[in-house]
C-alpha positions as CSV (number, residue, x, y, z in Angstrom):
1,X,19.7,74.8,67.4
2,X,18.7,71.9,65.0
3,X,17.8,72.1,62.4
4,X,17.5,76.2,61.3
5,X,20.6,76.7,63.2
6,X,22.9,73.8,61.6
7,X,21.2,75.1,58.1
8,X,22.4,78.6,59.0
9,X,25.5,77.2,59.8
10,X,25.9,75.1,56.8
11,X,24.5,77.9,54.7
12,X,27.8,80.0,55.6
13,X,30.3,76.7,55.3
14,X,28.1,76.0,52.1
15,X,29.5,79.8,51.0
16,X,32.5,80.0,51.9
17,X,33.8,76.4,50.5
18,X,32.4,77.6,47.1
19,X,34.6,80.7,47.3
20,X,37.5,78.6,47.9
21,X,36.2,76.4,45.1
22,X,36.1,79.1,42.5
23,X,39.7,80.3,43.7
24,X,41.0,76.6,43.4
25,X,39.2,75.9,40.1
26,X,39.9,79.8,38.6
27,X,43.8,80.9,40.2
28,X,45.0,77.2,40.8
29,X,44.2,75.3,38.0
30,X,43.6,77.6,35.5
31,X,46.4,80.4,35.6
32,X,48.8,77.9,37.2
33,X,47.9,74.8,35.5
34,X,47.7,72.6,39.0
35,X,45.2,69.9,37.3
36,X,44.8,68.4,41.6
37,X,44.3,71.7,42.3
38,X,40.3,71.2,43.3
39,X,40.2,67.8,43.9
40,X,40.1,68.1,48.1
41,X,38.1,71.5,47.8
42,X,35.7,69.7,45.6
43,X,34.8,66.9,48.0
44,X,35.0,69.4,51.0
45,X,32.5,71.5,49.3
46,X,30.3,68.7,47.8
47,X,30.5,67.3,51.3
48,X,29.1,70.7,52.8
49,X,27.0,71.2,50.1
50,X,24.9,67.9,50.4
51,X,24.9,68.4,54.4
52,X,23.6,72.0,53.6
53,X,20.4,70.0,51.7
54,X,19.5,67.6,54.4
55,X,19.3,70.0,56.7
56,X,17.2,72.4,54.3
57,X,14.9,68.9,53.8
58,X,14.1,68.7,57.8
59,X,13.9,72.9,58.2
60,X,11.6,72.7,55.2
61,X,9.9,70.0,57.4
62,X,9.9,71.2,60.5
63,X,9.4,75.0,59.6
64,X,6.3,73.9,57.5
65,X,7.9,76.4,54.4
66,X,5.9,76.6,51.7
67,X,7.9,75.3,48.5
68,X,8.8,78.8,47.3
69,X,10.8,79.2,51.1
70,X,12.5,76.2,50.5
71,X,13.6,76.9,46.4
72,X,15.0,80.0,48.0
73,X,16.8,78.9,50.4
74,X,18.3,75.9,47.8
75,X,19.1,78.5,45.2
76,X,20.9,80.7,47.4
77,X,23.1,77.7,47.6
78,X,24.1,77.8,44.0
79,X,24.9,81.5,43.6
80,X,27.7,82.7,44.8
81,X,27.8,85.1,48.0
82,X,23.9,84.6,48.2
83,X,24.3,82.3,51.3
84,X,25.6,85.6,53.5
85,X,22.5,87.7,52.1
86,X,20.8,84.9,53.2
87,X,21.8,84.7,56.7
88,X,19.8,87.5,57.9
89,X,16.7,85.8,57.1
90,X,17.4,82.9,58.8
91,X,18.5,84.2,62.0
92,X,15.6,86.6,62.3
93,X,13.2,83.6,61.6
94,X,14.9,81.5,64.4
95,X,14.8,83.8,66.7
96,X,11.3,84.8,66.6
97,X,9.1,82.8,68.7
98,X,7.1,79.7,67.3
């Protein structure tokens, strides 16, 4: 499993905490005014988020990706719902044989 299976795993925590980001930061603070409102969500996600780029350092690594592989794979990370498009990719390459 380690490391292209904790990165796809991240890559989906990675996604889905930066949903819940942009509903704390958009509905939360925004419409209702809650200033705390993405305080926890924020560290959650930055949490995830830096977990998500040490583990796309040692698949990069490991993997032997060419710099384009791994700028993909990082960039995903910033747009939103790119992460699940994603996915597909990463569990095809780790289950093919080495």
């Amino acid at each position: 499993m380690f490391p292209l299976g904790l990165l796809r795993l991240f890559s989906i925590l990675d996604g889905l905490s930066f949903v819940i980001l942009l509903y704390f930061s958009i509905y939360e603070k925004r419409i209702l005014g809650n200033e705390d409102a993405i305080r926890t969500p924020g560290m959650i996600h930055g949490v995830i988020f830096c977990a998500f780029v040490i583990l796309l350092y040692f698949s990069w690594d490991k993997y032997k990706w060419s710099l384009r592989r791994a700028g993909l794979v990082f960039v995903c990370a910033l747009i939103p719902f790119a992460p699940f498009f994603l996915e597909p990719s990463l569990k095809r390459e780790q289950n093919s044989p080495s």
